[in-house]
C-alpha positions as CSV (number, residue, x, y, z in Angstrom):
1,X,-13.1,9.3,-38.2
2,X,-12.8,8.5,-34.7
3,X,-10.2,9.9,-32.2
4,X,-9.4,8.2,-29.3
5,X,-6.9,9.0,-26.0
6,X,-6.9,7.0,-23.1
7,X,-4.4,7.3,-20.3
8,X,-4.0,4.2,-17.7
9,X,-4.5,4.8,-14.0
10,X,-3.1,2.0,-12.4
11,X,0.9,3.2,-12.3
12,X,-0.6,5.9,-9.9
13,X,-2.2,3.8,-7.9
14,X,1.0,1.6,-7.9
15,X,3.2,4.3,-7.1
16,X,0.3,5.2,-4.1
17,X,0.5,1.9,-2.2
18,X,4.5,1.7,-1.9
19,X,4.2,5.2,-0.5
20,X,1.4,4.6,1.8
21,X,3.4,1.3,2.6
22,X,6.7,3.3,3.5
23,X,4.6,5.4,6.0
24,X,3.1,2.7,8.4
25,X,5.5,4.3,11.4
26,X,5.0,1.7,14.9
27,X,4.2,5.6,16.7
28,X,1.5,6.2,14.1
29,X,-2.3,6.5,15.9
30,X,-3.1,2.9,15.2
31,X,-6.5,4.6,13.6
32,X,-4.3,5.9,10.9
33,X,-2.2,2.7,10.5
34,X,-5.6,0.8,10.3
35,X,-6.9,3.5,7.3
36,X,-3.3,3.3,5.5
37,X,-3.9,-0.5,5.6
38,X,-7.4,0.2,4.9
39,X,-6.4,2.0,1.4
40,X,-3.6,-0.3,0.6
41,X,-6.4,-3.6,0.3
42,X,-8.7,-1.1,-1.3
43,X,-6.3,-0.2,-4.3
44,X,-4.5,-3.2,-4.4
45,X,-8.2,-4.8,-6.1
46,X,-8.1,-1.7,-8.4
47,X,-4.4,-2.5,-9.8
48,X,-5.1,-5.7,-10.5
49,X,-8.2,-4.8,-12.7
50,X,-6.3,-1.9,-14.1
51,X,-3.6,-3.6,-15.2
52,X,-5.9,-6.2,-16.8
53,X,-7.4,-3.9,-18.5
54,X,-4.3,-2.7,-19.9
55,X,-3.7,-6.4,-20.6
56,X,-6.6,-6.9,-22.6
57,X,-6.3,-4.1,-24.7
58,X,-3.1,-4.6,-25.9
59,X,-3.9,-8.7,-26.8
60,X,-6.4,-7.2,-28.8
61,X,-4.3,-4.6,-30.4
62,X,-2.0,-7.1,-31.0
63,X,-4.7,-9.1,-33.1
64,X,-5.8,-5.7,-35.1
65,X,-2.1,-6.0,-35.8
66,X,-2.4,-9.2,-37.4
67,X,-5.3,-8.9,-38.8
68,X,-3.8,-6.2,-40.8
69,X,-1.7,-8.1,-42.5
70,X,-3.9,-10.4,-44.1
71,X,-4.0,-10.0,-47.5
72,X,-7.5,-10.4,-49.0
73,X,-7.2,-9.4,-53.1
74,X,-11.4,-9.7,-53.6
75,X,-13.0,-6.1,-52.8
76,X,-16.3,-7.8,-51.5
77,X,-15.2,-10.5,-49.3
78,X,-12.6,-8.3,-48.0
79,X,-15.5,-5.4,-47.6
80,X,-17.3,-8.8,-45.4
81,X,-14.3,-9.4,-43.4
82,X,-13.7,-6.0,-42.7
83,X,-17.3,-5.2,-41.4
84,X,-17.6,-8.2,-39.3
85,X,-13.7,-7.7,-37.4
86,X,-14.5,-4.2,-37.1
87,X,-17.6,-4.7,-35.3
88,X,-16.5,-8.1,-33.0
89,X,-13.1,-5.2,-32.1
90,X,-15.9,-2.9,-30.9
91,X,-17.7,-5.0,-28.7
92,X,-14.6,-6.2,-27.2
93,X,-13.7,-2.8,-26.8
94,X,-17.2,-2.2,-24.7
95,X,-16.9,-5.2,-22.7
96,X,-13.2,-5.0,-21.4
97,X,-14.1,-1.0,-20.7
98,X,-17.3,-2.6,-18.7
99,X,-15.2,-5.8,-17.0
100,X,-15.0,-5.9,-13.5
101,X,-14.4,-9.1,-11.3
102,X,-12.0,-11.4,-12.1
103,X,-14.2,-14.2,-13.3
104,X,-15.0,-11.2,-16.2
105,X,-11.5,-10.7,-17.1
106,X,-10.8,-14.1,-17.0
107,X,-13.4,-15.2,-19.7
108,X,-12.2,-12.1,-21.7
109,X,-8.6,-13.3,-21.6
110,X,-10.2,-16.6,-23.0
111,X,-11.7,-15.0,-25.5
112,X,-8.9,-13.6,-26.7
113,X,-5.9,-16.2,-26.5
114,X,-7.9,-19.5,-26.0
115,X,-5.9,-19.8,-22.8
116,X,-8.1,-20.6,-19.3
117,X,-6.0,-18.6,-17.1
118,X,-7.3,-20.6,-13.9
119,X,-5.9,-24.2,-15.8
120,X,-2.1,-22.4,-14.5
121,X,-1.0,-24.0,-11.4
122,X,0.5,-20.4,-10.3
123,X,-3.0,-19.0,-11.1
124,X,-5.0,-21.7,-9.6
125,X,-3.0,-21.1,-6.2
126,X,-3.5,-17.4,-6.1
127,X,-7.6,-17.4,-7.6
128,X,-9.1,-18.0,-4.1
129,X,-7.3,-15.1,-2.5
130,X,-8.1,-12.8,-5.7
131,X,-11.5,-13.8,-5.2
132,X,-11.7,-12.9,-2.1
133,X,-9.6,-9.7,-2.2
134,X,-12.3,-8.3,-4.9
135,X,-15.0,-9.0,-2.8
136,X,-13.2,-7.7,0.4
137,X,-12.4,-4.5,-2.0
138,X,-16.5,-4.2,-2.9
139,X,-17.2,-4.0,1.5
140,X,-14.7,-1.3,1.8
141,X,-16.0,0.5,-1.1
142,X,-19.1,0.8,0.8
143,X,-17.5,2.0,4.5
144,X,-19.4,-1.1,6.1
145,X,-19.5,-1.5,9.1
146,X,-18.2,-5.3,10.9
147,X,-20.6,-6.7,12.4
148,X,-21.9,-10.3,13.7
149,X,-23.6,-11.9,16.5
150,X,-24.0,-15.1,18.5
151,X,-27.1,-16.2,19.5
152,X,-27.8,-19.2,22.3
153,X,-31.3,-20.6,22.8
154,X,-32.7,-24.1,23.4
155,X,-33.5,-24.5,19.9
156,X,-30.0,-24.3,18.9
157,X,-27.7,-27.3,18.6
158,X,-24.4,-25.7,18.9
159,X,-23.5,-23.9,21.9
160,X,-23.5,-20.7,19.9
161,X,-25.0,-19.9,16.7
162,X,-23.3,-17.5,15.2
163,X,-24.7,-14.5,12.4
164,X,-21.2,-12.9,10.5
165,X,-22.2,-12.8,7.0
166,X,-20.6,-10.6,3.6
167,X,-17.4,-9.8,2.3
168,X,-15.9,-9.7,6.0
169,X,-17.0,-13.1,6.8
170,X,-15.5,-14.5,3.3
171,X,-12.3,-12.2,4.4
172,X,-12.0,-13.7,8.1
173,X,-12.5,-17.4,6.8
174,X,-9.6,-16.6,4.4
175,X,-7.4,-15.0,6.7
176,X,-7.5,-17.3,9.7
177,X,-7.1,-20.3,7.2
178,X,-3.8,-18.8,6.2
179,X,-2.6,-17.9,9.6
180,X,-3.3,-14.2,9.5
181,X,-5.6,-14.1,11.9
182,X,-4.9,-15.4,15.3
183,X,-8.6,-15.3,16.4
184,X,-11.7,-14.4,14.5
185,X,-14.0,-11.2,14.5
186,X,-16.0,-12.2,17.7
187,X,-13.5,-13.4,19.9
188,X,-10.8,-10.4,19.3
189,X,-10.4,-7.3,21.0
190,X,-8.2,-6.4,18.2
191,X,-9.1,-3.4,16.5
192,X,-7.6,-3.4,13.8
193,X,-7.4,-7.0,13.1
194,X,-8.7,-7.2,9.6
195,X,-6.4,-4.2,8.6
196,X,-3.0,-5.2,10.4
197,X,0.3,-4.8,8.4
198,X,0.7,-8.4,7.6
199,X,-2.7,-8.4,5.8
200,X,-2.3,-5.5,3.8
201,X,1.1,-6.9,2.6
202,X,-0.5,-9.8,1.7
203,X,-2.9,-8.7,-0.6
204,X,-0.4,-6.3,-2.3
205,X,1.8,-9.0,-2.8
206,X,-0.8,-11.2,-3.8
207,X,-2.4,-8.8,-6.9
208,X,1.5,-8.5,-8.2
209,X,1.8,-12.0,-8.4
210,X,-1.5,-12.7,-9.5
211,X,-0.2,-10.4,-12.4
212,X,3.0,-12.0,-13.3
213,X,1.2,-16.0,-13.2
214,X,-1.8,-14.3,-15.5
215,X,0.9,-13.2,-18.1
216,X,2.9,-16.2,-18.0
217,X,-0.1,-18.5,-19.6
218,X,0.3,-16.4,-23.0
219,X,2.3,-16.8,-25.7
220,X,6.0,-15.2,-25.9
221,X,4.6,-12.9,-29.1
222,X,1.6,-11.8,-26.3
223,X,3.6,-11.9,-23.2
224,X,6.0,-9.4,-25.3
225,X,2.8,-7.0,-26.7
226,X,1.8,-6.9,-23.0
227,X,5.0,-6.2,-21.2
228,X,5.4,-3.5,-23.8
229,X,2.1,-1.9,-23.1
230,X,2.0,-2.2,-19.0
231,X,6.1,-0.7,-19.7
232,X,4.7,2.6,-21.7
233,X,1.8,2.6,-19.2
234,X,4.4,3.6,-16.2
235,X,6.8,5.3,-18.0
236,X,3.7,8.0,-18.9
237,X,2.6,8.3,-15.6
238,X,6.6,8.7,-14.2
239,X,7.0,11.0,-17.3
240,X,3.9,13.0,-16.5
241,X,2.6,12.3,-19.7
242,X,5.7,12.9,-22.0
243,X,6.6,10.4,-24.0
């Protein structure tokens, strides 16, 4: 007999960005409005694996629950069936626990419903920004610092050749493509100009919808196992646990 509790984190971290959100004051030190903006990025990379998490397991509760049904009168092949669902359940189990990165969740989500989640228009819009938002996240993780360089010499072709590499490049490339960034790293004396208000809003809003287009793809009977689960999930953490 195996017990089992598990209790979702990402509600909390939900409920942490809108408040850090609601506190970005115009008179705040703009070294505090840099590390809300900071957080919000961070976290907003954690929902969205959270909640796919949460996501996964309850598409592949949803198939225990079918599964369940299925009425096999022979002892032995049932006995077969049994051992072999019961063990492909527990590896799934492991590798949703061990998923990170969305290219993970994605073949998971595959695995599960059949359904490429980056085939969805919605999805396909959004995946580049994901992308990038999870490898922003992994920098940030690590406190790194921005840095880059430009180096002119006779050998060089280009005026400047310039050395910005890692998440931040991948993050500045994305940002000033979109218009978020009016200049780039080495030509800014912004100092907060990977972390403004506008950025972090974007990502936020970017993981929520990234959330809502991933759960459109399934099926209504999924999309209503889901919705059901990620409900229960917030209603815990706004209930402190009490059901």
């Amino acid at each position: 007999m195996r017990v089992e509790k598990t209790q979702d984190t990402w509600p909390c971290i939900k409920e942490l960005i809108e408040f850090l959100s609601s506190r970005r004051d115009v008179d705040r030190p703009i070294a505090l409005r840099l590390g809300i903006n900071h957080a919000i990025v961070f976290y907003a990379a954690c929902y969205v694996e959270g909640v796919l998490e949460t996501t996964l397991k309850a598409l592949l509760r949803r198939r225990r629950e079918i599964y369940n049904k299925i009425d096999v009168p022979d002892f032995e092949i049932r006995k077969t069936i049994n051992t072999l669902f019961n063990a492909l359940e527990e590896d799934l189990q492991t590798r949703i626990s061990r998923a990170t990165g969305v290219d993970a969740y994605e073949t998971l989500i595959e695995l599960l419903t059949g359904t490429r989640i980056g085939q969805s228009k919605k999805v396909r819009e959004s995946w580049e920004g994901i992308q990038v938002l999870f490898q922003f996240r992994n920098v940030l993780a690590h406190g790194r610092a921005i840095s880059a360089s430009r180096l002119s010499a006779y050998w060089i072709k280009e005026p400047w050749q310039e050395n910005f590499s890692g998440g931040y490049k991948r993050a500045e490339e994305y940002l000033f493509k979109g218009g978020l960034l009016e200049c780039k790293f080495m030509d800014s004396d912004q100092f907060d100009l990977y972390f403004t208000d506008a950025v972090a809003d974007h990502f936020w809003g970017l993981a929520r919808s990234f959330i809502t287009h991933v759960i459109a793809t399934f099926e209504a009977p999924d999309i209503e196992a889901v919705s059901r689960a990620l409900s229960a999930a917030e209603n815990e953490a706004k209930n402190g646990g009490i059901a």
